[in-house]
LUMVO-579310 format. One record per atom (N, C-alpha, C, CB): residue in three letters; chain; atom name; x negated, y negated, z. Coordinates in steps of 0.02 Angstrom, whole numbers. Last residue first. Glycine has a CB too. Example, Ala and Ser with C-alpha at 12.3 -4.5 7.8 and 13.67 -1.06 7.14 Angstrom:
<recs>
<rec residuo="ser" cadena="A" atomo="N" east="-642" north="112" up="354"/>
<rec residuo="ser" cadena="A" atomo="CA" east="-684" north="53" up="357"/>
<rec residuo="ser" cadena="A" atomo="C" east="-645" north="-2" up="394"/>
<rec residuo="ser" cadena="A" atomo="CB" east="-704" north="30" up="286"/>
<rec residuo="ala" cadena="A" atomo="N" east="-660" north="284" up="390"/>
<rec residuo="ala" cadena="A" atomo="CA" east="-615" north="225" up="390"/>
<rec residuo="ala" cadena="A" atomo="C" east="-660" north="165" up="390"/>
<rec residuo="ala" cadena="A" atomo="CB" east="-565" north="224" up="452"/>
</recs>
This chain:
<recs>
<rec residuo="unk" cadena="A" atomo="N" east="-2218" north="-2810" up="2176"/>
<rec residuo="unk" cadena="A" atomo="CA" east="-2222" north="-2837" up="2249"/>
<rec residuo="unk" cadena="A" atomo="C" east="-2142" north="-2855" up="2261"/>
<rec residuo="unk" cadena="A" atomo="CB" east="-2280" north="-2911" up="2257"/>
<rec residuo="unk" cadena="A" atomo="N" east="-2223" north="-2671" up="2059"/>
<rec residuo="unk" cadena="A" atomo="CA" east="-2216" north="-2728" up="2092"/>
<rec residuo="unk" cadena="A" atomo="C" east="-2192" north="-2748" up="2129"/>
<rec residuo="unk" cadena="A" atomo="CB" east="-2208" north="-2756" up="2076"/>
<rec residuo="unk" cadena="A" atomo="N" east="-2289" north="-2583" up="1942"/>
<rec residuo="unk" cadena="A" atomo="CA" east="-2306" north="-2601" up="2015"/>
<rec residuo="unk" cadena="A" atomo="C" east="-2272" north="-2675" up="2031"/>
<rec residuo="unk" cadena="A" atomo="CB" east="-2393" north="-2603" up="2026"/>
<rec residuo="unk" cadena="A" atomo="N" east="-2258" north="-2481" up="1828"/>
<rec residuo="unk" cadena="A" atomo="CA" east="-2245" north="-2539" up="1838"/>
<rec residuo="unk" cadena="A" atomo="C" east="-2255" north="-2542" up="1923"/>
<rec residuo="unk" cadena="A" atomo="CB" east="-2176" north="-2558" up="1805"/>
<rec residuo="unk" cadena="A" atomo="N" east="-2322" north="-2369" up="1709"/>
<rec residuo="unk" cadena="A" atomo="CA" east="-2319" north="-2406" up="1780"/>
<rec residuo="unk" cadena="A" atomo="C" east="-2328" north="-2437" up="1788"/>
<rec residuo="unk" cadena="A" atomo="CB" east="-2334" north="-2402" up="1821"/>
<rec residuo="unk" cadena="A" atomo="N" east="-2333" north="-2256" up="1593"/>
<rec residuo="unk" cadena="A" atomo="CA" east="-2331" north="-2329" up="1598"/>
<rec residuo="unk" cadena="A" atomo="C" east="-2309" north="-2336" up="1668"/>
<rec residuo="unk" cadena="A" atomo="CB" east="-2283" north="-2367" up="1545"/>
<rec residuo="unk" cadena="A" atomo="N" east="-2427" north="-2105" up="1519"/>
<rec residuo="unk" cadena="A" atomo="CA" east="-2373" north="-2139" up="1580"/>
<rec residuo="unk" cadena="A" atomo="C" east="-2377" north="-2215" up="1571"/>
<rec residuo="unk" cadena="A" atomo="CB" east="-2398" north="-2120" up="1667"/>
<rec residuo="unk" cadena="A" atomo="N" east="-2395" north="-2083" up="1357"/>
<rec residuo="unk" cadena="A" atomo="CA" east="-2442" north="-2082" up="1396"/>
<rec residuo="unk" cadena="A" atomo="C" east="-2389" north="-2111" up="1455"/>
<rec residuo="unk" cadena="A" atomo="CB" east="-2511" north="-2122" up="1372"/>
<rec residuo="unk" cadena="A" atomo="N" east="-2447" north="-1934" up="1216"/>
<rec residuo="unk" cadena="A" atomo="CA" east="-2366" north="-2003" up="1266"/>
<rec residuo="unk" cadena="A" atomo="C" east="-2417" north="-2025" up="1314"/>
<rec residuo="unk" cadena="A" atomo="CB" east="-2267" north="-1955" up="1330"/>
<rec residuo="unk" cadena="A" atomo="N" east="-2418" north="-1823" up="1109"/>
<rec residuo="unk" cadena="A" atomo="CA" east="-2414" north="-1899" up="1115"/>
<rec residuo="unk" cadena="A" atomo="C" east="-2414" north="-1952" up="1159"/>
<rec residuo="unk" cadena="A" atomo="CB" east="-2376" north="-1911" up="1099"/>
<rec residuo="unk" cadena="A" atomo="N" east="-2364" north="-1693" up="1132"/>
<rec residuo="unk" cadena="A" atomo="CA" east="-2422" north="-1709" up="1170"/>
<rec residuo="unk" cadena="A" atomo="C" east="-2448" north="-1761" up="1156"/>
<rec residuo="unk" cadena="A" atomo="CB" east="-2467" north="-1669" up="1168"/>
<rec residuo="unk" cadena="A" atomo="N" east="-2276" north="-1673" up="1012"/>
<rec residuo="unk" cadena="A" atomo="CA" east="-2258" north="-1680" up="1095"/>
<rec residuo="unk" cadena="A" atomo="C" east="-2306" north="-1683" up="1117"/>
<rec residuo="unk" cadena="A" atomo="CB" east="-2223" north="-1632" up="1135"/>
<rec residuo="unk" cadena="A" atomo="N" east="-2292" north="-1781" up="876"/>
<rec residuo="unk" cadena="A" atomo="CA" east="-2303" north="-1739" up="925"/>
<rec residuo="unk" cadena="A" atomo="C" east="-2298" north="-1741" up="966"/>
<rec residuo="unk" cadena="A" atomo="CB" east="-2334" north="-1722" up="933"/>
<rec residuo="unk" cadena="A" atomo="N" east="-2262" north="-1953" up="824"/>
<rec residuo="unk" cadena="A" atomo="CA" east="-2228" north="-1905" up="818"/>
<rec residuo="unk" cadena="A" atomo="C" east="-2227" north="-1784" up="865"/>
<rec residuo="unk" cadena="A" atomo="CB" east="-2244" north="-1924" up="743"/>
<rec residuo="unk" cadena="A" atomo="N" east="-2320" north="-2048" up="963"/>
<rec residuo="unk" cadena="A" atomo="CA" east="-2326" north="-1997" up="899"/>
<rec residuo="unk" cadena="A" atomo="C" east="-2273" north="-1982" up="890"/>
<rec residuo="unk" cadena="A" atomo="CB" east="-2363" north="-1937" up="900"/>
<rec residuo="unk" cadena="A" atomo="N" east="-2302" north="-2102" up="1093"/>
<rec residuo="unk" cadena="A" atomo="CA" east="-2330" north="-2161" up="1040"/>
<rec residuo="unk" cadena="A" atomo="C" east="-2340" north="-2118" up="955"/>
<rec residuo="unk" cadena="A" atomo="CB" east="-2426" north="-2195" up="1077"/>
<rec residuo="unk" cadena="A" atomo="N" east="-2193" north="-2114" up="1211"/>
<rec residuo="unk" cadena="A" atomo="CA" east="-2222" north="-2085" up="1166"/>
<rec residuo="unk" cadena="A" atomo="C" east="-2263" north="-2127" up="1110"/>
<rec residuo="unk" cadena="A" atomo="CB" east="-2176" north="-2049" up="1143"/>
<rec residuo="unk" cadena="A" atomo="N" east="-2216" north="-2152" up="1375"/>
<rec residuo="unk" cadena="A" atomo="CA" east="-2221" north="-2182" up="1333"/>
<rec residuo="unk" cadena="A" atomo="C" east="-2234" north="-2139" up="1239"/>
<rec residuo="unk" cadena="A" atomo="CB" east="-2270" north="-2224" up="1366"/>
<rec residuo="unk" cadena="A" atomo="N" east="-2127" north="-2127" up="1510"/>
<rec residuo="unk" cadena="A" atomo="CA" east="-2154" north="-2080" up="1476"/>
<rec residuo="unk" cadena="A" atomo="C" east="-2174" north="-2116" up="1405"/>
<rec residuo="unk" cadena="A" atomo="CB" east="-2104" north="-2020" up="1473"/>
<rec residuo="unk" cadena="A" atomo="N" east="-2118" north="-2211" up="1685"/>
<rec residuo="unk" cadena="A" atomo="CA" east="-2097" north="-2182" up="1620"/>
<rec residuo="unk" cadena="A" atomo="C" east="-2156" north="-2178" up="1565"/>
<rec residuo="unk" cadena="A" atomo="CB" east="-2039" north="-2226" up="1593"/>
<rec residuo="unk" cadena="A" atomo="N" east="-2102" north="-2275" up="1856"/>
<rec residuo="unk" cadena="A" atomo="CA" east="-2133" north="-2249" up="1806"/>
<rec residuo="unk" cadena="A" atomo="C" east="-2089" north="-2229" up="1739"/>
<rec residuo="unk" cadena="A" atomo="CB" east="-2167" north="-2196" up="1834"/>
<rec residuo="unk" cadena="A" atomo="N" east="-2097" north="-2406" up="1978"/>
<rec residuo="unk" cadena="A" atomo="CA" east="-2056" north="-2378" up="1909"/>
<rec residuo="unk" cadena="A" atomo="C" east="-2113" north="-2341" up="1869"/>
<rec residuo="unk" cadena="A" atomo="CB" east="-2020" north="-2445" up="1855"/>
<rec residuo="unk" cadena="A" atomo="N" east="-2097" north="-2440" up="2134"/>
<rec residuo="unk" cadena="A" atomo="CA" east="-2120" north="-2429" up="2062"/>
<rec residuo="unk" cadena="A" atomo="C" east="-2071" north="-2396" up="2023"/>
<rec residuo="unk" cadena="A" atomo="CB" east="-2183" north="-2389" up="2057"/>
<rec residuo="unk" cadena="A" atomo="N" east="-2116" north="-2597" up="2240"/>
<rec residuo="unk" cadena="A" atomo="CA" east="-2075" north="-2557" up="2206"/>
<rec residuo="unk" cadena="A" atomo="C" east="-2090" north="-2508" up="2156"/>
<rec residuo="unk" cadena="A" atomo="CB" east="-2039" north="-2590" up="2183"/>
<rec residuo="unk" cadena="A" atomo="N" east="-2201" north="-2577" up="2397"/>
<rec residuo="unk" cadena="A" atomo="CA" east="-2212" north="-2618" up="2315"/>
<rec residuo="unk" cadena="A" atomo="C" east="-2142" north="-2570" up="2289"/>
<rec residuo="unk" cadena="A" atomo="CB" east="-2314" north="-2595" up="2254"/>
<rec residuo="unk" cadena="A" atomo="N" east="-2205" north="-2549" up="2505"/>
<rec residuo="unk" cadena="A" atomo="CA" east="-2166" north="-2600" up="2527"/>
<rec residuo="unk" cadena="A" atomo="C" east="-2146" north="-2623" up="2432"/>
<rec residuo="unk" cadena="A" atomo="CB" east="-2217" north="-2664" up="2589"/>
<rec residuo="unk" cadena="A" atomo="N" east="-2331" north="-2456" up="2560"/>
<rec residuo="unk" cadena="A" atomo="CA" east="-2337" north="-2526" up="2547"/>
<rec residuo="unk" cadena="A" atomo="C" east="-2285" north="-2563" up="2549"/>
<rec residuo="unk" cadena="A" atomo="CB" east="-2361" north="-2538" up="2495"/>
<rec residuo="unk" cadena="A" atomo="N" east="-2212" north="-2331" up="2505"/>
<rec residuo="unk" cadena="A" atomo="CA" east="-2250" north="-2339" up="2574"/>
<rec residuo="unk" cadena="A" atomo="C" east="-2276" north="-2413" up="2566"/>
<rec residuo="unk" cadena="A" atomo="CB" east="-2317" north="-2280" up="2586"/>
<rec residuo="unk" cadena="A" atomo="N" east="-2253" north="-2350" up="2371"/>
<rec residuo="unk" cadena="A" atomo="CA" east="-2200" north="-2380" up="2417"/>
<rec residuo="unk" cadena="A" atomo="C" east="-2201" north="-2376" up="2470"/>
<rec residuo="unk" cadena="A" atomo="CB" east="-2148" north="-2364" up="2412"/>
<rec residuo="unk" cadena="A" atomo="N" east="-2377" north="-2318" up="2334"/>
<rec residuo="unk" cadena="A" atomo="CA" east="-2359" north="-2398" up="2342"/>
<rec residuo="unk" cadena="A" atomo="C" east="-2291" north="-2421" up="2365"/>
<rec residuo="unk" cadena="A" atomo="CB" east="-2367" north="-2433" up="2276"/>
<rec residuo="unk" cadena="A" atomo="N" east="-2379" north="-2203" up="2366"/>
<rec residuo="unk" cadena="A" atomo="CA" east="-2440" north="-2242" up="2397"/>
<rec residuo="unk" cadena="A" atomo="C" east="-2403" north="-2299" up="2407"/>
<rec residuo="unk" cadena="A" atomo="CB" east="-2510" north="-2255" up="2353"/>
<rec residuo="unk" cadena="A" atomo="N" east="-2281" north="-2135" up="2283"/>
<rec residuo="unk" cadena="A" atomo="CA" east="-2275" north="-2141" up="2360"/>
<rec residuo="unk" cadena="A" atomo="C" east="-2314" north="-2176" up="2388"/>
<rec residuo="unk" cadena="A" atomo="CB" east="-2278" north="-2088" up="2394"/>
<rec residuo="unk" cadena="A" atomo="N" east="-2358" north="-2158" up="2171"/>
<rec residuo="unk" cadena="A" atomo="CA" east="-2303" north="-2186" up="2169"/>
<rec residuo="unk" cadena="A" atomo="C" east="-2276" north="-2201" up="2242"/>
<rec residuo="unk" cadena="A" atomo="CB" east="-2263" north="-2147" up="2129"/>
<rec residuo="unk" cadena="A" atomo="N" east="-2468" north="-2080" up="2184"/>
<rec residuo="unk" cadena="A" atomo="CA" east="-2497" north="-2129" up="2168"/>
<rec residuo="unk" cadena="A" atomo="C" east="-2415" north="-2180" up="2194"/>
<rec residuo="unk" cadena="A" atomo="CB" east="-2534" north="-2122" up="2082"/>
<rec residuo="unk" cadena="A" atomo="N" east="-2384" north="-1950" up="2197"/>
<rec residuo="unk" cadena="A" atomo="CA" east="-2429" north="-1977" up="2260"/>
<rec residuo="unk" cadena="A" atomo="C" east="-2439" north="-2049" up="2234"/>
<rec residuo="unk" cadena="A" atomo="CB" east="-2509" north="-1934" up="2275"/>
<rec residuo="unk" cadena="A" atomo="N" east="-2334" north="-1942" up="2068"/>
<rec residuo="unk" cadena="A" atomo="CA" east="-2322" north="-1948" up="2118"/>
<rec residuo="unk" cadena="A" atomo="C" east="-2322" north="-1974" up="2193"/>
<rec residuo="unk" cadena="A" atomo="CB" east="-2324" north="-1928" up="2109"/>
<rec residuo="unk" cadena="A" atomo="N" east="-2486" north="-1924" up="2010"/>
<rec residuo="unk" cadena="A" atomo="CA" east="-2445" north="-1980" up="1993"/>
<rec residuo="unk" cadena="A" atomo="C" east="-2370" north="-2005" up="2039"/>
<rec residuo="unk" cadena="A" atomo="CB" east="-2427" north="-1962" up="1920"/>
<rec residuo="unk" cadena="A" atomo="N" east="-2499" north="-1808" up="2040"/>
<rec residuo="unk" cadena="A" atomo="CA" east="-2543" north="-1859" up="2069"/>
<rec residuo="unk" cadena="A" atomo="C" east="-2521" north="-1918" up="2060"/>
<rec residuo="unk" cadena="A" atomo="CB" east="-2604" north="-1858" up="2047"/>
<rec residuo="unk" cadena="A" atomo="N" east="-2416" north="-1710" up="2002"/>
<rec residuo="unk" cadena="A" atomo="CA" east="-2415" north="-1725" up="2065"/>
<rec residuo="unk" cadena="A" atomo="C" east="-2450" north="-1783" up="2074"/>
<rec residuo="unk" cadena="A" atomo="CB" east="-2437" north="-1676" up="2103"/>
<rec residuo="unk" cadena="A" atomo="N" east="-2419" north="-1724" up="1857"/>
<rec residuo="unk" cadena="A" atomo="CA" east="-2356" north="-1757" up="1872"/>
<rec residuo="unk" cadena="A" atomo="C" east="-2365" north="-1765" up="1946"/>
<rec residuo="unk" cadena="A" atomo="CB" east="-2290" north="-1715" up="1850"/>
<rec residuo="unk" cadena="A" atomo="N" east="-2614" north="-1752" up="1819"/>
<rec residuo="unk" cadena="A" atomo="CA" east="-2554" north="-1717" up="1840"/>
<rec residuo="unk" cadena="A" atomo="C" east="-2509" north="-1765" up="1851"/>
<rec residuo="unk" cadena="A" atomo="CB" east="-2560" north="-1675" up="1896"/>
<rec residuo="unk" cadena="A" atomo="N" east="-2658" north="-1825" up="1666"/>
<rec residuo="unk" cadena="A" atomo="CA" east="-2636" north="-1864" up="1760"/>
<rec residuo="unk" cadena="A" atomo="C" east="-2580" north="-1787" up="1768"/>
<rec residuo="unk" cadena="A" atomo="CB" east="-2565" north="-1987" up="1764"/>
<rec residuo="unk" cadena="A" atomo="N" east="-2655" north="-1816" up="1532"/>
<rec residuo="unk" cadena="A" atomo="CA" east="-2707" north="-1797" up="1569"/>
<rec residuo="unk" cadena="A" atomo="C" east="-2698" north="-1787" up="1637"/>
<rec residuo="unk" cadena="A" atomo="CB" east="-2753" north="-1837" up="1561"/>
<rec residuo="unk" cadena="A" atomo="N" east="-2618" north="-1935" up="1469"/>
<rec residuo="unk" cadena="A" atomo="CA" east="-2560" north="-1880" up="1490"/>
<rec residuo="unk" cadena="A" atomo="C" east="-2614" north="-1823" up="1537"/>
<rec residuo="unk" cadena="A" atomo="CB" east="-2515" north="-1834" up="1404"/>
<rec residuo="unk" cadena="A" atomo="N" east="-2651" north="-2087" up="1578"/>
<rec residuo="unk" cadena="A" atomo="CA" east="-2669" north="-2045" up="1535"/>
<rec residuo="unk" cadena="A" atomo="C" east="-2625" north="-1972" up="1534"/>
<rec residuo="unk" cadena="A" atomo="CB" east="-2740" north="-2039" up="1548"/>
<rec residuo="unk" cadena="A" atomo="N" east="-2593" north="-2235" up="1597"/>
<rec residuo="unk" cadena="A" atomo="CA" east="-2624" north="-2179" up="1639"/>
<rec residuo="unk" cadena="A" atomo="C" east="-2621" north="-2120" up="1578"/>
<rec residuo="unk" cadena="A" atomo="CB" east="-2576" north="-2158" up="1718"/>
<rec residuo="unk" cadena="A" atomo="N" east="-2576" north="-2415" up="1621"/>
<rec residuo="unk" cadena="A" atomo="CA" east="-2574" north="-2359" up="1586"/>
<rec residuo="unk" cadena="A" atomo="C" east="-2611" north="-2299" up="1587"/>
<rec residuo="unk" cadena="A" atomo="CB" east="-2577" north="-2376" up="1540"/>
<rec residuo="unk" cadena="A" atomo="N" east="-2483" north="-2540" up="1727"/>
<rec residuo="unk" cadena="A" atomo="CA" east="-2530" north="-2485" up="1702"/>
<rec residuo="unk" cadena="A" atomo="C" east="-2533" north="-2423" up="1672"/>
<rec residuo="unk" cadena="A" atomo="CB" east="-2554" north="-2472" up="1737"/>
<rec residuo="unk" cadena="A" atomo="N" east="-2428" north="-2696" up="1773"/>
<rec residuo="unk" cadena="A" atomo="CA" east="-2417" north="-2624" up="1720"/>
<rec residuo="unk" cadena="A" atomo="C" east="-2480" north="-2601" up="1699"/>
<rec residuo="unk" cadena="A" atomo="CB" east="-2373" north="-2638" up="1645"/>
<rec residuo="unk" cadena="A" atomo="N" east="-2459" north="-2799" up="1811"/>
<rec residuo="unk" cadena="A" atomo="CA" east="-2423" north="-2744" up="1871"/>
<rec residuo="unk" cadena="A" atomo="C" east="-2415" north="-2704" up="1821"/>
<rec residuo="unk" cadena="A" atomo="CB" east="-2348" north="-2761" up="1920"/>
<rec residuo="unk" cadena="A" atomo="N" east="-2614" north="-2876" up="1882"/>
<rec residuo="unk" cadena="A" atomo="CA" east="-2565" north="-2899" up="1822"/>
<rec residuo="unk" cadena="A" atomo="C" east="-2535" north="-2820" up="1853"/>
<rec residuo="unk" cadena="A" atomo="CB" east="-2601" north="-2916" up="1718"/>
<rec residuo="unk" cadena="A" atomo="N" east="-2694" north="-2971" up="1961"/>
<rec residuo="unk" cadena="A" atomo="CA" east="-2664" north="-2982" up="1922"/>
<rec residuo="unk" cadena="A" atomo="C" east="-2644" north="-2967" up="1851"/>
<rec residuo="unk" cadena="A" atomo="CB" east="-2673" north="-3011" up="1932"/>
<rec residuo="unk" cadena="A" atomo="N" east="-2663" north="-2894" up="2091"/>
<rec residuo="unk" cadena="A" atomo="CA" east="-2656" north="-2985" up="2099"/>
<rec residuo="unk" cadena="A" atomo="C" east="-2646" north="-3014" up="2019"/>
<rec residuo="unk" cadena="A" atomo="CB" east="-2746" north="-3027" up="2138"/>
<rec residuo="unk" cadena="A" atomo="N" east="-2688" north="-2802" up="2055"/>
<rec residuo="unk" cadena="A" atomo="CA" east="-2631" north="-2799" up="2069"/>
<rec residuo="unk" cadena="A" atomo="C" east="-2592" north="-2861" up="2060"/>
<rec residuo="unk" cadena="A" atomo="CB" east="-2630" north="-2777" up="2124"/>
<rec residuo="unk" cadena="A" atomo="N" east="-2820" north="-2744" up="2071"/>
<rec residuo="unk" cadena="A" atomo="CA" east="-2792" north="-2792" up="2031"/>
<rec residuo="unk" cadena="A" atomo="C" east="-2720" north="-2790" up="2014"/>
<rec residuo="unk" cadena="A" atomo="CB" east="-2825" north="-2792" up="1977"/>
<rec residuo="unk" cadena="A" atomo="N" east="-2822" north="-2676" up="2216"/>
<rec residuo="unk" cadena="A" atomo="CA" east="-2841" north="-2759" up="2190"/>
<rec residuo="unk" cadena="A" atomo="C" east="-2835" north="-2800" up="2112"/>
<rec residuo="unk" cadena="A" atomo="CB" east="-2918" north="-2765" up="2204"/>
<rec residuo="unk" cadena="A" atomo="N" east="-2754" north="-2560" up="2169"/>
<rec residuo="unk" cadena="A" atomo="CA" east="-2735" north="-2608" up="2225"/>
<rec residuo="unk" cadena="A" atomo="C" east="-2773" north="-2678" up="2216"/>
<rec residuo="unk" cadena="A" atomo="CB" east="-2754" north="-2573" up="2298"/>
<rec residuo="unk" cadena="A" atomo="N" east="-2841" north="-2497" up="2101"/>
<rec residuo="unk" cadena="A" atomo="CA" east="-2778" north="-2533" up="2072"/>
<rec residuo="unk" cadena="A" atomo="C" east="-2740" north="-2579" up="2104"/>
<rec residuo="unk" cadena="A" atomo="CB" east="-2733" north="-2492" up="2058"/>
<rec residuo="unk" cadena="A" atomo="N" east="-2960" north="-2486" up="2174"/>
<rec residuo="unk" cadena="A" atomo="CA" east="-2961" north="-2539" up="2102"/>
<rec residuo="unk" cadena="A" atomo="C" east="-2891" north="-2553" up="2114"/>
<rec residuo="unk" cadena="A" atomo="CB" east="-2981" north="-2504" up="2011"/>
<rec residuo="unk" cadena="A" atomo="N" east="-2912" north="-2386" up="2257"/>
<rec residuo="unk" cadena="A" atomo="CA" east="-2925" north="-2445" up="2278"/>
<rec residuo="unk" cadena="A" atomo="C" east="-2930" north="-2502" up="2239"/>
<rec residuo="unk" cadena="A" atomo="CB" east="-2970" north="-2441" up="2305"/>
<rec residuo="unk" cadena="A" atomo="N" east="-2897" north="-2285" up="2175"/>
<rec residuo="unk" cadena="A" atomo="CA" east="-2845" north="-2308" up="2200"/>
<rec residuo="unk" cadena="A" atomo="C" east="-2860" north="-2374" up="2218"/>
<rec residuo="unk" cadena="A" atomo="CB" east="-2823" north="-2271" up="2248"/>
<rec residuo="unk" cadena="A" atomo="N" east="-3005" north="-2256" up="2022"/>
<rec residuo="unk" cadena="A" atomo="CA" east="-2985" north="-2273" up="2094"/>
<rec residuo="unk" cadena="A" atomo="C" east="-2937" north="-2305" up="2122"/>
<rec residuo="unk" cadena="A" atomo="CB" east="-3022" north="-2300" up="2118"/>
<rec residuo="unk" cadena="A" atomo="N" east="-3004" north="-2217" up="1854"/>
<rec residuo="unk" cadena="A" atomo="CA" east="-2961" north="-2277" up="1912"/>
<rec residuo="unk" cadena="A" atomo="C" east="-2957" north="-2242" up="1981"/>
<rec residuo="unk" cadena="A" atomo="CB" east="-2866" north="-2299" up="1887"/>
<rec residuo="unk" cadena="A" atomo="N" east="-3089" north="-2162" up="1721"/>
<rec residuo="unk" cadena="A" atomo="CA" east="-3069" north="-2151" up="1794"/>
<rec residuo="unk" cadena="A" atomo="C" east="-3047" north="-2214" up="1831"/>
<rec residuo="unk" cadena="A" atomo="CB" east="-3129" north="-2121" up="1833"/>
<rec residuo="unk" cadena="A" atomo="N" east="-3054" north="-2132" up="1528"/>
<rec residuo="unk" cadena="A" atomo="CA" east="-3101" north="-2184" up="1595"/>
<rec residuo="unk" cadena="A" atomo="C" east="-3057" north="-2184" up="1672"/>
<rec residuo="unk" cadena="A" atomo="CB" east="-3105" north="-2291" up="1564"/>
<rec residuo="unk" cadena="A" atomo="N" east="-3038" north="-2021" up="1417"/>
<rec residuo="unk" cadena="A" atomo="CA" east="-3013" north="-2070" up="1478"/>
<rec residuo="unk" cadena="A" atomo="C" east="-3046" north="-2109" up="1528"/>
<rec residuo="unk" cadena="A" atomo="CB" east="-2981" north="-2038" up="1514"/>
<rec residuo="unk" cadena="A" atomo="N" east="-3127" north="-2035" up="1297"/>
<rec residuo="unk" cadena="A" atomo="CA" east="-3116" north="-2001" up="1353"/>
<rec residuo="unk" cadena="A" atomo="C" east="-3085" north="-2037" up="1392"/>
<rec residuo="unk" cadena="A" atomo="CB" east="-3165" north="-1978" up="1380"/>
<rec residuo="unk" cadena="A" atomo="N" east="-3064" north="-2057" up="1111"/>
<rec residuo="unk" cadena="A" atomo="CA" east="-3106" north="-2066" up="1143"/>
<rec residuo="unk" cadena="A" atomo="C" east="-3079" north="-2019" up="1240"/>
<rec residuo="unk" cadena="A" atomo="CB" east="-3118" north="-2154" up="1130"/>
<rec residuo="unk" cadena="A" atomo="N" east="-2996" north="-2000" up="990"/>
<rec residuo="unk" cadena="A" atomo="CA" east="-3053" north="-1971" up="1000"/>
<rec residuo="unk" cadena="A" atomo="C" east="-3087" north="-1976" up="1069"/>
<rec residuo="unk" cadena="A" atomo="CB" east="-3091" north="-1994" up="954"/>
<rec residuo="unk" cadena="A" atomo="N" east="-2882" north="-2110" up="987"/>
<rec residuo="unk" cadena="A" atomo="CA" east="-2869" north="-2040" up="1008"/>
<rec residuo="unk" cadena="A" atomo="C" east="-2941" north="-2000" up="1040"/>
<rec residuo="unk" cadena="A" atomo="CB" east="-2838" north="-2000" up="938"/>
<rec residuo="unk" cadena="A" atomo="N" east="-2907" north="-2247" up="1111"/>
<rec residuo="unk" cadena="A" atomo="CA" east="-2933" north="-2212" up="1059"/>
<rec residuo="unk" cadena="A" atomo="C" east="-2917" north="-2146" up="1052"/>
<rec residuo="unk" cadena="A" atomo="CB" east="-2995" north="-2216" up="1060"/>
<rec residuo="unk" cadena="A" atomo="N" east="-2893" north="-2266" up="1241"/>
<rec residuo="unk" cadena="A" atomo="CA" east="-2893" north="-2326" up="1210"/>
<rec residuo="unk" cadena="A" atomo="C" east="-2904" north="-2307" up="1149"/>
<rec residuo="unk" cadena="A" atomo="CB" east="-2937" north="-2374" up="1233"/>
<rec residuo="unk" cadena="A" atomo="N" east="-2805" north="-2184" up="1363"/>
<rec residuo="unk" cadena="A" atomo="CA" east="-2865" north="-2192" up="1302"/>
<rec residuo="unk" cadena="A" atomo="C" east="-2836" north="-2244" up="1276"/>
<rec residuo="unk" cadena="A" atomo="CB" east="-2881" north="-2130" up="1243"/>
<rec residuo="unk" cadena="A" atomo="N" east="-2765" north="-2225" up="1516"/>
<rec residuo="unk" cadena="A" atomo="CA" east="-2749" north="-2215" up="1461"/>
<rec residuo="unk" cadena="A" atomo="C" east="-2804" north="-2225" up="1409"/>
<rec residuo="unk" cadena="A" atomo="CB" east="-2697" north="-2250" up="1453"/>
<rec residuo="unk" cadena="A" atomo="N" east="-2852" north="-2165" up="1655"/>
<rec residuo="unk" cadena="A" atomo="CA" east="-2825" north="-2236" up="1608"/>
<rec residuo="unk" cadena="A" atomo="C" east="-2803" north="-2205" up="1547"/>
<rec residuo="unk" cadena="A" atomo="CB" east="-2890" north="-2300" up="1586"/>
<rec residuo="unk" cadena="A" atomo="N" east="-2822" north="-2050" up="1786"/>
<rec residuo="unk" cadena="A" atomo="CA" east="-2873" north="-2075" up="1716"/>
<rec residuo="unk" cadena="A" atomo="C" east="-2837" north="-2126" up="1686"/>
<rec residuo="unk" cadena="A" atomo="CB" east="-2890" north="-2014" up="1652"/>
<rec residuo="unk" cadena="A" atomo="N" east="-2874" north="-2077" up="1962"/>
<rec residuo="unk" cadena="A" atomo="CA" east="-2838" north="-2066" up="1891"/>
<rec residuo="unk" cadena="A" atomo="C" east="-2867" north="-2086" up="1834"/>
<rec residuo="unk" cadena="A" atomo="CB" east="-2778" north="-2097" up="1887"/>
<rec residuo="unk" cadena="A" atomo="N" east="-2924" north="-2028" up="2119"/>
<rec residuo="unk" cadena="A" atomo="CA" east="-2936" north="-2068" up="2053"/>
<rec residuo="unk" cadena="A" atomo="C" east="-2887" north="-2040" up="2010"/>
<rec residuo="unk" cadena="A" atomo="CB" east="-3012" north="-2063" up="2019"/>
<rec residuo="unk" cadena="A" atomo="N" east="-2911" north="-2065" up="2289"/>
<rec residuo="unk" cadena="A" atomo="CA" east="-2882" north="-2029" up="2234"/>
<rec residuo="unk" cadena="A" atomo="C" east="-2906" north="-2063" up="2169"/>
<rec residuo="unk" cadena="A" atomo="CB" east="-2804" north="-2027" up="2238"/>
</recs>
């Protein structure tokens, strides 16, 4: 499964995350930022991946504008 990263730039494109990346850097560090871009299903799945594993997650909605199409996901992964 891939996802997109959060921009780093309004203008700029999201950059793609493989599941498997996230799983190895896991080691180090547990909050990640995903793009509004991420269907709500895939992010889902992404969430059932890691509990199934045993990991705990937490997601939420980060606004960073004043507009509703501002925000980005934040996820917390942890062991």
């Amino acid at each position: 499964m891939k996802l997109k990263l959060a921009r780093t730039t309004l203008k700029a494109k999201p950059k793609t995350i493989e599941l498997k990346k996230i799983e190895e850097e896991l080691a180090n560090k547990s909050i990640f930022y995903f793009d509004k871009d991420n269907s709500h299903k895939e992010l889902k799945e992404l969430i059932e991946h890691f509990e199934e594993k045993g990991f705990s997650v937490y997601m939420r909605e980060v606004k960073y504008g004043m507009d509703e199409n501002e925000y980005i996901y934040e996820v917390h992964i942890i062991a």
